[in-house]
N, C-alpha and C positions, 0 to 999 in steps of 0.2 A: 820286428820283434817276433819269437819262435812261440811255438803254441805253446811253448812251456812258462817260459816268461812272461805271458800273458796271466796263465793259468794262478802263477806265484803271483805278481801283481794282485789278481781279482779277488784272493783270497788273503790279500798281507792287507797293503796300501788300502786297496780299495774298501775294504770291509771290516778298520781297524776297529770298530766298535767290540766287535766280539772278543778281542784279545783286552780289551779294558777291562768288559765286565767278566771276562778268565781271570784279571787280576783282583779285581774288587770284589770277586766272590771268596778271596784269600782273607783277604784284609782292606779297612780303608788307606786312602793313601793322600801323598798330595801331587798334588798336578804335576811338579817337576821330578817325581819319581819315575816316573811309566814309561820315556821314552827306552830311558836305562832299562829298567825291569823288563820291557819288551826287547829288545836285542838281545839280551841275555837268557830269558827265557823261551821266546821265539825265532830268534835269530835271524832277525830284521830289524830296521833302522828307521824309524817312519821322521819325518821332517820336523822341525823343529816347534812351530807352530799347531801341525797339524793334530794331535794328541788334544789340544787345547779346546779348538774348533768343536773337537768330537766329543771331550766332555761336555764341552758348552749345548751342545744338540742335544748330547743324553740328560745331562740336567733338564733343560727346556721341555722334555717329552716325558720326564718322569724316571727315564732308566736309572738313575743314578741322584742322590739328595749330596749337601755338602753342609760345612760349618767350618765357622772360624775357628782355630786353636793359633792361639798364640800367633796373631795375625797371619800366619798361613790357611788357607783353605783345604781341607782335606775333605777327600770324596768318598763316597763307601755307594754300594750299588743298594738299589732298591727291591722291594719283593718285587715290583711292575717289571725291574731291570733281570733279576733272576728268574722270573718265567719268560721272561725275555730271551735269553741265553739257553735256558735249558728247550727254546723250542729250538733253538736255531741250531743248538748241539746234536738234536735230533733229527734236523731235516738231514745236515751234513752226514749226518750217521744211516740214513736213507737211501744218500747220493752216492754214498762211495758202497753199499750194499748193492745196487743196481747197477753201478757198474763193477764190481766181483761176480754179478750174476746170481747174488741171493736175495732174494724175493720175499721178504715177509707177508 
């Protein structure tokens, strides 16, 4: 694997939480939305189950609440989940500052 595809990996696959609550800070959704809505709007493919997994973690820790409608489950992110995201949009927003070589 090249440094780059590592790079794409550790920031798609491996860290798909962020790309969730990028969507749920849109709108709520429900579970069988997102893999779509991710490909389309990030242009990656995350596994079939794996979305699932990851709501279920983010529900479990608070980032994310749910309810039934109309026997489907739809998700919306939580305030715990959006200062969640806005640090995390900030660290990345840090990372890639330091390496441009600007320094806040």
């Amino acid at each position: 694997m090249t440094p780059l595809q590592r790079l794409k990996r550790s920031t798609t696959l491996d860290n798909l939480w962020i790309y969730i609550l990028a969507l749920l800070k849109k709108r709520p959704l429900y579970g069988w939305e997102i893999p779509d809505l991710i490909e389309k709007e990030f242009q990656f493919r995350p596994g079939k189950i794996t979305p699932y997994r990851v709501l279920y973690r983010l529900q479990l820790d608070k980032f994310v609440k749910s309810r039934i409608d109309q026997r489907r489950r739809v998700y919306q992110i939580s305030a715990k989940g959006e200062k969640e995201f806005d640090n995390a949009y900030e660290e990345l927003r840090g990372l890639l500052n330091l390496l441009d070589g600007k320094h806040e």
